[in-house]
C-alpha positions in Angstrom: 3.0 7.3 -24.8 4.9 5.3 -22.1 2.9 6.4 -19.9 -0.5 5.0 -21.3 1.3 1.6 -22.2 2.3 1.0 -19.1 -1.5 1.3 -17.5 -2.8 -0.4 -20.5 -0.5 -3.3 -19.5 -1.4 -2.8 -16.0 -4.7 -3.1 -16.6 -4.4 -6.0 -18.8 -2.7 -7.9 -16.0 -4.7 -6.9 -13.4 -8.1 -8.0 -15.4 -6.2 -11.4 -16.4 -5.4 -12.2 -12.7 -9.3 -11.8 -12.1 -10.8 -14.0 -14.9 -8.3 -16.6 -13.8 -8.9 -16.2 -10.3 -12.4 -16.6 -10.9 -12.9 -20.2 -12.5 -10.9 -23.1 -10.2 -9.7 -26.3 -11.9 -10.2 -28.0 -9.2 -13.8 -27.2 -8.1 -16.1 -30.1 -7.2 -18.7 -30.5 -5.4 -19.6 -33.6 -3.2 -22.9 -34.8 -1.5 -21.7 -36.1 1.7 -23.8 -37.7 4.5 -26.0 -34.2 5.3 -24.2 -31.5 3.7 -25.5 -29.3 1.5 -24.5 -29.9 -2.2 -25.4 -26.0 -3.6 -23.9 -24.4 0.0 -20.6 -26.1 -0.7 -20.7 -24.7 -4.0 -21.8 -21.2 -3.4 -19.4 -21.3 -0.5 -16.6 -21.9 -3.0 -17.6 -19.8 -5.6 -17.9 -16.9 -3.0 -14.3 -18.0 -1.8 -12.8 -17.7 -5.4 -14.5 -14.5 -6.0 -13.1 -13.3 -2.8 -9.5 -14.6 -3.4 -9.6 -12.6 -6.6 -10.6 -9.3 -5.4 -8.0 -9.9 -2.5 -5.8 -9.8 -5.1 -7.1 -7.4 -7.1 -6.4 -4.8 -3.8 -3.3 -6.0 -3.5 -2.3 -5.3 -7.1 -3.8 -1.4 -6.9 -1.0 -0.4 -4.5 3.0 -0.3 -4.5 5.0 -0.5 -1.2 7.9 1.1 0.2 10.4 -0.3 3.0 11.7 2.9 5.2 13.6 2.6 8.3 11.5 3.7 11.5 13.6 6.8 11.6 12.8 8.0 8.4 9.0 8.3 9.2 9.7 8.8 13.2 11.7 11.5 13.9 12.4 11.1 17.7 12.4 8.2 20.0 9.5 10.0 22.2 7.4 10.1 19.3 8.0 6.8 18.1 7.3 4.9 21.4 3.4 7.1 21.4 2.5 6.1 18.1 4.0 2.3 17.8 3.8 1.2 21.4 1.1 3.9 23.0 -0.8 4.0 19.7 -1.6 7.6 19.9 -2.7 9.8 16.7 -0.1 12.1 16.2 0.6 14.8 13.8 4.3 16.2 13.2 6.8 17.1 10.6 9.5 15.2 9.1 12.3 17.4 7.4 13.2 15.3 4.3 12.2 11.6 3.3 14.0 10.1 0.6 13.2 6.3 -1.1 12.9 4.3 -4.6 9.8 3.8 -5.6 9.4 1.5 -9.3 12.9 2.7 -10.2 12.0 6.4 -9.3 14.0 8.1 -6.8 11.7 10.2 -4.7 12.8 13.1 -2.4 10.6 15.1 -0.7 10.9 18.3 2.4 9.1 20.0 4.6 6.7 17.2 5.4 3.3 17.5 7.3 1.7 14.3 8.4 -0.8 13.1 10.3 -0.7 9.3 11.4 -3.7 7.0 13.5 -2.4 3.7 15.0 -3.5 0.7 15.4 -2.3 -2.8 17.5 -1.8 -5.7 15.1 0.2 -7.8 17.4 2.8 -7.3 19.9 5.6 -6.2 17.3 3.3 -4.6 14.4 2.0 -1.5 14.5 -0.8 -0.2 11.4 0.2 3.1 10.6 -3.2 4.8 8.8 -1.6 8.6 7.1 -4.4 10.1 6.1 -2.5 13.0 5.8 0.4 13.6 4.3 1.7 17.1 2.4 5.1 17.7 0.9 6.7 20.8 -0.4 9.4 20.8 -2.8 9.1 16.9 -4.1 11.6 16.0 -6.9 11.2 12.2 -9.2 13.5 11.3 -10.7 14.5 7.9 -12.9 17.2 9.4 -14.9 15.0 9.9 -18.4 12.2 11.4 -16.2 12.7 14.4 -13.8 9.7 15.7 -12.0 9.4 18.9 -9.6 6.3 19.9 -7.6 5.7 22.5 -5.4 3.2 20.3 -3.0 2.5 17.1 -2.8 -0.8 15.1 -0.9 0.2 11.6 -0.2 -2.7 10.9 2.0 -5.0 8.1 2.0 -1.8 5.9 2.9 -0.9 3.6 5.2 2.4 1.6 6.9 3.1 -1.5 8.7 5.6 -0.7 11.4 7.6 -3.7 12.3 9.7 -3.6 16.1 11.6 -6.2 15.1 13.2 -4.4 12.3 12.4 -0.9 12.6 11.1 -0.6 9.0 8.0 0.5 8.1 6.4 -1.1 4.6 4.7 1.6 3.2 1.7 1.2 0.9 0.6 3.5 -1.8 -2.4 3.2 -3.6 -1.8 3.3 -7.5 -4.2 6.0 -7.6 -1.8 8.1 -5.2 1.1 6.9 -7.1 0.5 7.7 -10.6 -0.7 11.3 -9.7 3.1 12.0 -9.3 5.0 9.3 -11.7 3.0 9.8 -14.4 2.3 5.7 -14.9 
């Protein structure tokens, strides 16, 4: 019952943020010197329709903040993946974080990362794989067990500066496990 109000509301939100993305108060359109009076204005209509699904990707994913060492478990490793940027695939022992007032914990982790330079102190983390044995969610009303777990299909955004990675989970990936 929660569970189905909470994606009705999601979806409710998700389809108001488009519809209002979609219609600008501000549009107008002005015939200067040799412009083009219906370019300008498929140009900004495209641009508004753009911005909206922008944001409507944005919205179909949560994110996570994890310390580099949670999702790197040696310095070797690390330095190949954020600095090298070569595909690796290792295991992690545990990984714990809070995601949407869940606690997560999860062992005996399998995953399989491809790298990619943003700039000189962000690194895109692509996990298309990403199994878990013995994953427990828990919110204190709610407490999930499963035996396996696929998180693929997600992907970070290692920071040097920081050491954290930001962590973004599609919705689709999400609910599977929380229920939402």
């Amino acid at each position: 019952m929660i569970g189905t109000l909470l994606i009705s509301l999601t979806l409710l939100v998700v389809i108001s943020l488009f519809i209002s993305n979609q219609y600008d108060p501000d549009f107008s359109v002005y015939a200067q010197g040799n412009t083009n009076p219906l370019g300008n204005a498929l140009s900004h209509i495209f641009g508004n329709i753009t911005k909206a699904f922008n944001g409507l990707t944005r919205l179909s994913e949560y994110t996570v903040t994890l310390d580099g060492k949670q999702i790197f478990p040696n310095s070797t490793l690390k330095e190949n993946i954020v600095d090298k940027y070569q595909p690796s695939t290792y295991d992690i022992r545990d990984l714990k974080y809070n995601l949407l007032g869940f606690n997560v914990t999860a062992h005996d982790i399998k995953i399989h990362v491809n790298p990619s330079r943003i700039d000189s102190t962000k690194t895109r983390v692509d996990i298309p794989l990403m199994l878990a044995r013995n994953v427990t969610v828990r919110n204190g009303v709610i407490n999930l067990n499963y035996n396996q777990v696929d998180l693929g299909s997600i992907y970070g955004i290692y920071d040097k500066t920081t050491d954290k990675i930001m962590v973004h989970i599609p919705l689709a990936v999400a609910s599977k496990y929380l229920h939402l």
